[in-house]
N, C-alpha and C positions, 0 to 999 in steps of 0.2 A: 504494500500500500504506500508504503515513503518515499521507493522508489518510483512510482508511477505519480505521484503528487509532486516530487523535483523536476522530476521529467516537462510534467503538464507548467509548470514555474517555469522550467527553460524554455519551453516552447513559445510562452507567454512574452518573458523576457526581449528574446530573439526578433517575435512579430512587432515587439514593440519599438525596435531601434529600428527594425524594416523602414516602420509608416512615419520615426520621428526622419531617419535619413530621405524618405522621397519630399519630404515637407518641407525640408532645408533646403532640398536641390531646383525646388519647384518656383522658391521665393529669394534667388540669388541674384536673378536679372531682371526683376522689377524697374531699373531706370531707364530701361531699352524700351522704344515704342514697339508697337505691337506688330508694323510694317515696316520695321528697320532693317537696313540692310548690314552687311558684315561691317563695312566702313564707318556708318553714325556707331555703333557702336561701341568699337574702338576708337573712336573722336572725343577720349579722355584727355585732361592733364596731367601732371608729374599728382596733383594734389589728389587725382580722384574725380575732381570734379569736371563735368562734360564741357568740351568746346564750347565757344559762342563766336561769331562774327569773323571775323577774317582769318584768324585762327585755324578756325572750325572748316569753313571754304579752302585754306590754304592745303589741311588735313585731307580733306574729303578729294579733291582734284588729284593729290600724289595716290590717294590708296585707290581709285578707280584707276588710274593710269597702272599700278602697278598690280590690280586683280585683270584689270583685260590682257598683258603683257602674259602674265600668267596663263591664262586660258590659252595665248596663241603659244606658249612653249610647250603645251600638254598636248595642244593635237600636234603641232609640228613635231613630238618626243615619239608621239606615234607611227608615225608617218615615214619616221627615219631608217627606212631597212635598205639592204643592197637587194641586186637583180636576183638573189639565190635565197630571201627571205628572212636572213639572217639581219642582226639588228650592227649600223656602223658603231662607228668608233675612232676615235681618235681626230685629226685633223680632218676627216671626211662627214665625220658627224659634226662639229662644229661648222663646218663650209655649209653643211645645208641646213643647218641649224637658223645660222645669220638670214642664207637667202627665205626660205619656208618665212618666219617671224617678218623679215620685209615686206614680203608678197601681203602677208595676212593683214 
């Protein structure tokens, strides 16, 4: 019986840090609006507190510039194989690396 009554405690226990950790995880990014994108986001200062005004525009221009830049090295990373399927390498994968990313 003691044992089956620790058991049902541990189980209790257990469920309980379950539903306090999804509660915590649930209520961490409340400052984000609810159609933000990865960039507003991350459009913090050293202090915490979120960008405003030219700042914040200065912020938001570099990180769109550098998530599209991103997009075009993932399909060009793809893209990048020789005649026989096999993926380059080396000074050949960088040469078409540059041109692919131009084009794009």
């Amino acid at each position: 019986m003691s044992k089956s009554l620790l058991s049902f405690a541990g189980i209790l226990f257990f469920a309980n840090m379950a539903v306090a950790q999804s509660s915590v995880s649930s209520t961490t990014n409340t400052t984000a609006a609810p159609g933000a994108t990865g960039c507003e986001v991350k459009a913090v200062s050293k202090n915490g507190k979120p960008l405003a005004g030219a700042a914040k525009n200065a912020f938001m221009k570099k990180c769109e510039a550098s998530a599209a830049s991103g997009d075009k090295a993932v399909a060009c990373a793809a893209k990048a194989v020789d005649k026989n399927g096999k993926p380059l390498a080396g000074a050949s994968k960088s040469s078409f690396m540059k041109k692919c990313e131009a084009t794009n």
